[in-house]
PAKOLRO-706516 format. One line per field, with one value per residue (C-alpha): residue number from 1; residue in three letters; x, y, z. Coordinates in steps of 0.2 Angstrom, whole numbers, always signed. Each point is the difference from the previous one (the first is absolute). Example, Ala and Ser with C-alpha at 12.3 -4.5 7.8 and 13.67 -1.06 7.14 Angstrom:
PAKOLRO-706516
marnu <- [1;2]
lumse <- [ALA;SER]
c1 <- [+62;+6]
c2 <- [-22;+17]
c3 <- [+39;-3]
end
This chain:
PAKOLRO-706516
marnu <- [1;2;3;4;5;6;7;8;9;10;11;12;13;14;15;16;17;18;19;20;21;22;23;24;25;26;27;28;29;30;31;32;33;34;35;36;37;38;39;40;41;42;43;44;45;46;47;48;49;50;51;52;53;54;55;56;57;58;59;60;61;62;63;64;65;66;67;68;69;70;71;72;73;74;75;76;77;78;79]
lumse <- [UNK;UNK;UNK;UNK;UNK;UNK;UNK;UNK;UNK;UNK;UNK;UNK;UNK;UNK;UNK;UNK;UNK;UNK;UNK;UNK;UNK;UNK;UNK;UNK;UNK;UNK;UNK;UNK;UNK;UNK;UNK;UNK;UNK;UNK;UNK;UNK;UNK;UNK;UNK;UNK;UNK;UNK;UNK;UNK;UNK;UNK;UNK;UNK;UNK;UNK;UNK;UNK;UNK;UNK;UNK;UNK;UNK;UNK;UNK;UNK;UNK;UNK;UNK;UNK;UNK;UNK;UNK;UNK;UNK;UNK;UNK;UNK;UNK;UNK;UNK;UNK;UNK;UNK;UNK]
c1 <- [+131;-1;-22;-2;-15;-6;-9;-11;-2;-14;+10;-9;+8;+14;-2;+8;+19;+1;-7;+10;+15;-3;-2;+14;+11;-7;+8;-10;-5;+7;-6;-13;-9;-11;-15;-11;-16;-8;+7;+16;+14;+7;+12;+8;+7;+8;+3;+5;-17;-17;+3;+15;-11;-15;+15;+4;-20;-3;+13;-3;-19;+7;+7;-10;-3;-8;-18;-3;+10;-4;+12;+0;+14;+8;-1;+13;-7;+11;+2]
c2 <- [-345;-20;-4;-16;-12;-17;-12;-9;-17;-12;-15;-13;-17;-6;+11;+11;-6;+1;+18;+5;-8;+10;+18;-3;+4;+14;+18;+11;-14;+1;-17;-13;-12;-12;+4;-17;+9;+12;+7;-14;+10;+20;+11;+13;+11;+17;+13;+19;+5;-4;-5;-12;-5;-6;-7;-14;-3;-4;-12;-8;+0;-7;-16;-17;-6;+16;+3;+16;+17;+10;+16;+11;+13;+2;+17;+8;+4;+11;-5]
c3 <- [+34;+0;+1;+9;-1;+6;-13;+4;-15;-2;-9;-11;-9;+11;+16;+10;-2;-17;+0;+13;-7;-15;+9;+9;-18;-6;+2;+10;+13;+19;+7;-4;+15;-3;+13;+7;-4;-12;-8;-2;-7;+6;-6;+2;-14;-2;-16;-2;-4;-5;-16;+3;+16;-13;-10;+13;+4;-20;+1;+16;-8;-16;+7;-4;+20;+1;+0;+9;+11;+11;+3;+17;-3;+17;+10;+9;+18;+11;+18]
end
């Protein structure tokens, strides 16, 4: 079963576009918005598990625009 997470990314050097730009290509990741506010940048990823979930996070984590994440793993909530 799919986990799906929203990250949320402080950016640093050329802002916000770069970064999300930059999110937007790597395997794992849903969608990427730039946000007017704090934090500037959000996206959305998905992986088969936990492991492949931290996977995506590390690389979104690893890219130069960004200075710092902040994961909340969605919950399924029944109607």
């Amino acid at each position: 079963m799919a986990i799906e997470a929203y990250v949320f990314v402080s950016t640093t050097g050329p802002g916000p576009a770069a970064a999300c730009q930059a999110i937007r290509h790597l395997p794992g990741v849903v969608r990427a918005d730039a946000l007017l506010g704090e934090p500037p940048v959000v996206a959305i990823i998905e992986a088969e598990g936990f492991a492949a979930l931290d996977l995506v996070i590390d690389r979104i984590r690893s890219l130069p625009a960004v200075a710092e994440t902040d994961t909340h793993v969605v919950r399924a909530v029944d109607d």
